[in-house]
N, C-alpha and C positions, 0 to 999 in steps of 0.2 A: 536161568535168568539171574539166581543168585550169584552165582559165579562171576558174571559180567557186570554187576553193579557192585559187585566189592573190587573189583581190577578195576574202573573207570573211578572211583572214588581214593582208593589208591596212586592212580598213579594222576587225579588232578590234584590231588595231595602231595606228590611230589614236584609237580611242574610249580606249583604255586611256591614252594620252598627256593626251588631253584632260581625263580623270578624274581622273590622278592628278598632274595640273598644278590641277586646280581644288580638289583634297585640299590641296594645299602651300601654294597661295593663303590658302584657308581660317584654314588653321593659325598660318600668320605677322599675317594679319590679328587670329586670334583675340588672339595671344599680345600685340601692336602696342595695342591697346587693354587689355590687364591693367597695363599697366605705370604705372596713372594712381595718383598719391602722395594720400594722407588727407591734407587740408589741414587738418581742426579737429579741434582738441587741446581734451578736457574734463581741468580742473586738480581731481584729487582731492583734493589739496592742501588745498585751501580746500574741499571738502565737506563733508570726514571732518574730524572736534575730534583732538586730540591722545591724547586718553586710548581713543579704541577701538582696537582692532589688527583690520586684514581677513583673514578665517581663507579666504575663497574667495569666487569673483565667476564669474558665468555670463555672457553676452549671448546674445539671441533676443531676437527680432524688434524689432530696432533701440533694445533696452531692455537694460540694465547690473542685472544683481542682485547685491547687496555681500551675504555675508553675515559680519557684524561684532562682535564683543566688547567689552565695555567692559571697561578694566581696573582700575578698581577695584571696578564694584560686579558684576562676570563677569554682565550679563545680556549677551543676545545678541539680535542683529536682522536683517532682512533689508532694505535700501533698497534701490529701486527708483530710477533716474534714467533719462529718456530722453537716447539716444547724441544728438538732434538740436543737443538747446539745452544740457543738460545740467541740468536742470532737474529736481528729485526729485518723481518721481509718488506714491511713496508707501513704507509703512512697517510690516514684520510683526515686532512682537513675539513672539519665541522661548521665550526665557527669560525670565522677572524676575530680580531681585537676591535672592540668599540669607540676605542683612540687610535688617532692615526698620528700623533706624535712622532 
């Protein structure tokens, strides 16, 4: 009986090493690949005109939603651009203008 509880103590002594050497493995690998930098910059700059202001912007699934003010004539919009090309998909009218000048 001695015999079989120093082999079973043993070798979950080594199973545990092995596991939790393949745990840390894991982990440093995981972390060793996070560490990769976003090389493309979309310039909102040149998107957006001068006269709107961005009141808030969401992203999912790999798509940007502005939602945007105009300041002079306070309508409001949602644009859409995809993160790839940066390139606007499209355009939800909010509000209109509260002048119809």
């Amino acid at each position: 009986m001695n015999k079989y509880l120093k082999f079973t103590v043993i070798f979950l002594a080594i199973l545990i090493f092995i596991l939790l050497s393949i745990t840390i493995v894991t982990i440093i690998h995981k972390y060793k690949n996070g560490n990769s930098q976003i090389e493309q910059v979309i310039k909102l700059e040149e998107l957006i005109e001068e006269e709107f202001v961005i009141l808030s912007f969401q992203v999912s699934n790999e798509k940007l939603y502005l939602d945007i003010e105009n300041k002079k004539s306070k309508s409001r919009f949602i644009k859409v651009y995809n993160l790839n090309n940066g390139i606007q998909i499209g355009e939800i009218l909010l509000k209109e203008s509260e002048n119809y000048d």
